[in-house]
C-alpha positions as CSV (number, residue, x, y, z in Angstrom):
1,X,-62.1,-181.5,-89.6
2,X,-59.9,-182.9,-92.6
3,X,-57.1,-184.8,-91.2
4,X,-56.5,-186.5,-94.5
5,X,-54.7,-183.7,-95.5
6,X,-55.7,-184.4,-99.1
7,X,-59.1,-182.6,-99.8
8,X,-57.5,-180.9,-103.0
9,X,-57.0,-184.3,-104.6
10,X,-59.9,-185.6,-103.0
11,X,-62.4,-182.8,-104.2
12,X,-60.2,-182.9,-107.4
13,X,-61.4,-186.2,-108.4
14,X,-64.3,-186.9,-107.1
15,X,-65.9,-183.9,-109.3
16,X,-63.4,-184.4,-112.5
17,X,-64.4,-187.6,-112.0
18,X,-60.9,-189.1,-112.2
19,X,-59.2,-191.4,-111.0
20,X,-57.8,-190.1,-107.1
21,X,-54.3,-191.4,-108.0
22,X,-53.8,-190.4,-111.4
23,X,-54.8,-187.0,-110.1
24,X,-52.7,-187.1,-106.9
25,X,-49.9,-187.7,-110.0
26,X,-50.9,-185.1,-112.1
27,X,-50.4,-182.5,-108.6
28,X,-47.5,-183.4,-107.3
29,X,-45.7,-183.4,-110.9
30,X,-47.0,-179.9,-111.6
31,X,-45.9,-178.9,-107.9
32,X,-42.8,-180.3,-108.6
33,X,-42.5,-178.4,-111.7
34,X,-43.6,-174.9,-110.3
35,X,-42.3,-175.2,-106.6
36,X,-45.4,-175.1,-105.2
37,X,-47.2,-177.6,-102.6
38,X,-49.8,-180.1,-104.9
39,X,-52.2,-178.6,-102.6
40,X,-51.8,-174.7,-103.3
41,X,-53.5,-172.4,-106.1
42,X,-51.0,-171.7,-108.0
43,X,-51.5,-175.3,-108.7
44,X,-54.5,-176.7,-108.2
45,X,-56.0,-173.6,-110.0
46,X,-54.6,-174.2,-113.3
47,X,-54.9,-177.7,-113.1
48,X,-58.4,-177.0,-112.9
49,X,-58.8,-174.5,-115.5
50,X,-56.7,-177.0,-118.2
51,X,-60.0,-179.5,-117.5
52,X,-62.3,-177.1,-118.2
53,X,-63.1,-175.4,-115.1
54,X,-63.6,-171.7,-114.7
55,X,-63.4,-169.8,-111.4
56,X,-66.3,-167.9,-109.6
57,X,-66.7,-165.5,-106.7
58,X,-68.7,-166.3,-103.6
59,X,-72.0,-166.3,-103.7
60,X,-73.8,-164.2,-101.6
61,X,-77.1,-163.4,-99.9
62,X,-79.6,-160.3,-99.9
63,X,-77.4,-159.1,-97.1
64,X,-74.0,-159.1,-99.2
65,X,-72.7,-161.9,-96.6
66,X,-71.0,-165.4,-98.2
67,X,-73.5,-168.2,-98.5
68,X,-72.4,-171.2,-95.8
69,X,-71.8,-174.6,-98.3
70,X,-75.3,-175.5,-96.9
71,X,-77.0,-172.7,-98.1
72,X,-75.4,-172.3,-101.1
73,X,-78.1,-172.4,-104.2
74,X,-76.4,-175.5,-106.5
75,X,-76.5,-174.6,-110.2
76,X,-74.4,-177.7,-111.5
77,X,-71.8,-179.5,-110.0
78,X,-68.7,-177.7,-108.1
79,X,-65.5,-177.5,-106.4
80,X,-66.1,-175.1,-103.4
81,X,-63.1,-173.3,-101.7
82,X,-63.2,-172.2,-98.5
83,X,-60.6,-171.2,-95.9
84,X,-58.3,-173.8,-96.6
85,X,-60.0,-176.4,-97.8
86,X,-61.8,-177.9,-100.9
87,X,-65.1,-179.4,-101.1
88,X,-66.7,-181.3,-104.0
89,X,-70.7,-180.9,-104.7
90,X,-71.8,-183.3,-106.9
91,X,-75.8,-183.7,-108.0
92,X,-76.1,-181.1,-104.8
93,X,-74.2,-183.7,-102.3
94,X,-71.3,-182.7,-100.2
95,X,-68.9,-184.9,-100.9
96,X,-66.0,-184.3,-98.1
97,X,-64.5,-186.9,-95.1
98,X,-66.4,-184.4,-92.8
99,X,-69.2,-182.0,-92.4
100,X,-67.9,-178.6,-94.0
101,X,-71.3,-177.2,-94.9
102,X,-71.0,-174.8,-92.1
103,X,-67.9,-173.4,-93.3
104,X,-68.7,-170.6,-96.2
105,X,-67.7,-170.3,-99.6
106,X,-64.7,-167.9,-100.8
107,X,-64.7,-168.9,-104.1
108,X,-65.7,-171.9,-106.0
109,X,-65.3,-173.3,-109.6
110,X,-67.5,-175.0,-112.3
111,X,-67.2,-176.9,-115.2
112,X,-67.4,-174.3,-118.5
113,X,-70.2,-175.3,-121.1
């Protein structure tokens, strides 16, 4: 499991591909700003969005049941959300401290072309 604490900036950076403390900054001053923790959607999520990301429901299989990371069909690269925790896939790789692909999907976001 994440004992980093810091998957948000982690996953954050790795698929912005940004420097980790320029966007450990960027969190923590918007946190500051909107009284949130750097680490919660209401500020991770626009972060995201002002780089270009958009937000997506779960995938889901024939049986209407969320897709476990592992078995999720990769389109491009994305920022995966699951219960409390975020995951970069880069070039279909997990990239995470730990092995999360177990864990399904509740949402995930992508880069907007």
């Amino acid at each position: 499991m994440d004992q980093a604490g810091d998957c948000v900036i982690r996953a954050c950076a790795i698929a912005l591909k940004m420097d980790y403390l320029d966007v450990k900054k960027q969190l923590f001053a918007r946190a500051i700003e909107n009284g949130f923790m750097p680490n919660s959607e209401q500020t991770y999520e626009p972060f995201l969005f002002e780089h270009g990301w958009i937000k997506k429901s779960p995938m889901k299989n024939s049986k209407n049941r969320k897709f476990e990371l592992g078995m999720m069909p990769v389109e491009c690269d994305m920022i995966v959300r699951m219960s409390k925790h975020l995951v970069a896939v880069v070039d279909g790789v997990v990239n995470d401290t730990w092995d999360c692909r177990a864990w399904c999907s509740n949402s995930y976001f992508i880069k907007q072309k």
